[in-house]
N, C-alpha and C positions, 0 to 999 in steps of 0.2 A: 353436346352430342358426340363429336368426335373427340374428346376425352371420354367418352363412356366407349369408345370403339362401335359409333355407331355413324361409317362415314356414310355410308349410301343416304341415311336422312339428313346429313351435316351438307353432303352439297346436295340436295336434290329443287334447293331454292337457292339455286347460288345465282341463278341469273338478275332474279331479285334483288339481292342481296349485293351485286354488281351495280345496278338501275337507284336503287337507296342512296351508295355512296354517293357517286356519281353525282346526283341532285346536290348531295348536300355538300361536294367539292366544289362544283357548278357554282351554286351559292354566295362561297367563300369567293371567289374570284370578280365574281359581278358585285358585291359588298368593298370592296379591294379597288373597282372600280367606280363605284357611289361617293367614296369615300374621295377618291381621285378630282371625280366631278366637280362633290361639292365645294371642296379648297380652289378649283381652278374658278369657279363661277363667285368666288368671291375676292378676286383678286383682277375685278376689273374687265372682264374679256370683249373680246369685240361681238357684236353680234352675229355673225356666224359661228363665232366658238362656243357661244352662250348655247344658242339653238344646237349647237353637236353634244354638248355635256349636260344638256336638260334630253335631250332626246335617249342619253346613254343612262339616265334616272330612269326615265319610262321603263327602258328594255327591263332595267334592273326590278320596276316596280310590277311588272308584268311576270318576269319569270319568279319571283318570289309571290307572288299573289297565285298563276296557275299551274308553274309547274313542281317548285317546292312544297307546296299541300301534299303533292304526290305519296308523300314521304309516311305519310298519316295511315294511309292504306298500304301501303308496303310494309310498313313496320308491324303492324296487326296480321297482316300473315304471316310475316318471317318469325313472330313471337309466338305463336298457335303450334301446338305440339302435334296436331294431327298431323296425319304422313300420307295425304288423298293421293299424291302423284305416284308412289311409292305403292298403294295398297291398291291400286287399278289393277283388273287383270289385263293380261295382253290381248285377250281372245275377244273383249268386248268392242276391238276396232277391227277385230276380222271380218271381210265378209261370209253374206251365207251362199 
């Protein structure tokens, strides 16, 4: 779209499009730390370490289960060529 010089629809999901990445950086960093866990939990730990690096599994398996789905419905409308935000008149949030 803004290769066609068409910026006003190019950002007009850019909040979206911010919210998308976002999740799926999010992701990378709790995977970063799954990955962290699982090596420290198999090197012996005491049990409170155990209980801190299965508890930091959860978090990971919790935001990957409710909030990276996210991604699924964001992506379907950032990919949608319709322009609804864009083609709204102004006058329909006017009072009368």
């Amino acid at each position: 779209m803004a290769g066609q010089g068409n910026i006003e629809a190019f950002l007009a999901d850019a909040t979206l499009f911010l919210e998308f990445f976002a999740l799926i950086v999010i992701s990378w960093q709790w995977l970063l730390q799954g990955i962290a866990a699982e090596k420290a939990l198999s090197g012996n730990p005491s049990r409170k370490e155990e209980r801190f690096y299965r508890g930091k599994l959860f978090a990971m398996q919790y935001f990957f289960r409710y909030e990276l789905t996210r991604i699924q419905g964001l992506s379907v409308r950032l990919l949608d060529g319709d322009h609804l935000t864009l083609d709204m008149d102004p006058e329909y949030l006017t009072d009368f």
